[in-house]
Every structure is written in structure tokens, then in C-alpha cells.
C-alpha positions in Angstrom: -5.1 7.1 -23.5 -1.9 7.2 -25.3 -1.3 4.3 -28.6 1.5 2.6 -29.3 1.4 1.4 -32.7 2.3 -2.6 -32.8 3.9 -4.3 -36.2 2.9 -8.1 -36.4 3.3 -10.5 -39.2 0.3 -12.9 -39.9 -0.8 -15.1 -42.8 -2.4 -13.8 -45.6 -6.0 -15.3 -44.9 -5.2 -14.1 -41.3 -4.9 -10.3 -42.5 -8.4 -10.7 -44.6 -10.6 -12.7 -42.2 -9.1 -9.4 -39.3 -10.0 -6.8 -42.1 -13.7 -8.4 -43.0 -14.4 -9.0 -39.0 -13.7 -5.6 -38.1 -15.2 -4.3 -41.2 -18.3 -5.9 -40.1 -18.4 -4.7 -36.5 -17.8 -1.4 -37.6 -13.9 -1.4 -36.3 -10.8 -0.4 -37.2 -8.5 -3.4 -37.6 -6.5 -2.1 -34.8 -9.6 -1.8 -32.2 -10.9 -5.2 -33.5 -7.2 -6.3 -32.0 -7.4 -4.7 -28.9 -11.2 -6.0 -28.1 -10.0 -9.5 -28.7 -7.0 -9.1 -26.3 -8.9 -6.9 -23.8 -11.6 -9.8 -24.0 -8.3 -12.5 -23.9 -7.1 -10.8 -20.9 -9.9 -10.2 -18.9 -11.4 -13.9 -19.1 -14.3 -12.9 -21.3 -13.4 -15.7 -24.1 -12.8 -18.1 -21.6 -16.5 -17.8 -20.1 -18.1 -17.4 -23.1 -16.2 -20.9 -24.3 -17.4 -22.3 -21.1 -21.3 -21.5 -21.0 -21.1 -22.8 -24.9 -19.8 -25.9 -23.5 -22.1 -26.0 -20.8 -25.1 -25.2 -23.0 -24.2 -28.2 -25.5 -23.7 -30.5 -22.8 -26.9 -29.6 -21.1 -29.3 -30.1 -24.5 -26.8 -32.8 -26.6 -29.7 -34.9 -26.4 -31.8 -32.5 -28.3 -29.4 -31.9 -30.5 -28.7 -35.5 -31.0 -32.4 -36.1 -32.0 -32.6 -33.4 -34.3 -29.4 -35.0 -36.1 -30.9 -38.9 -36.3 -34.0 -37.4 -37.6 -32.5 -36.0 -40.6 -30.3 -38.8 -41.3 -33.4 -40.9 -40.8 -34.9 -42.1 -44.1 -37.8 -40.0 -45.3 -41.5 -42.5 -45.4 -42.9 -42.0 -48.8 -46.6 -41.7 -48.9 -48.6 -43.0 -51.8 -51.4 -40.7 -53.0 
């Protein structure tokens, strides 16, 4: 497949958090851009974002629980 090579100016924190996320899958900068667009494009994001909201609406009780018991004072035992 033939590349066209793409200038585009982004923030400074913008460039670094692309370099350290490709970095870490193993990726070019420029094939870290291309997965997110293919995955843009093809609706891949926009399911993933769904089930996620899906999932935390389904168990927000859970998670709801698990947050009041932290913030719930902890009972001091004497020995």
C-alpha cells in the first residue's frame, strides 16, 4: 500500500503523550495514527465507548457500594 506522509501541528503534551503511547504498543508514531483513525472510521471507538457505558450502568450499584464503603468511617476495635 502506497504512504502519503501527513504534516499536522499539535500541542506539545499532544506530541509526547502520541510518542509514549506508541512507544508502548510497540508503534511507530505514524501507525499509532493510523490505528486510531482506522478504529475512528470504522466504529471501533464508538462501540467500545458504548459497552463501557453499558457495563457501568449495568453494575453502578456495585460500584456505588464499593465507593460508600471506603468513605465510610473505619470501627476501631479495642484489644
Amino acid at each position: 500500500m502506497a504512504k502519503t506522509q501527513l504534516g499536522a501541528r499539535v500541542d506539545e503534551d499532544v506530541a509526547e503523550l502520541a510518542k509514549k503511547r506508541a512507544a508502548d504498543l510497540g508503534l511507530s508514531v505514524g501507525d499509532y495514527l493510523a490505528r486510531l483513525v482506522q478504529d475512528d472510521a470504522s466504529g471501533l471507538r464508538a462501540r467500545a465507548v458504548e459497552a463501557a457505558a453499558c457495563f457501568l450502568a449495568e453494575h453502578q450499584a456495585v460500584f456505588d457500594e464499593a465507593e460508600q464503603a471506603q468513605r465510610a468511617p473505619r470501627e476501631t476495635r479495642a484489644a
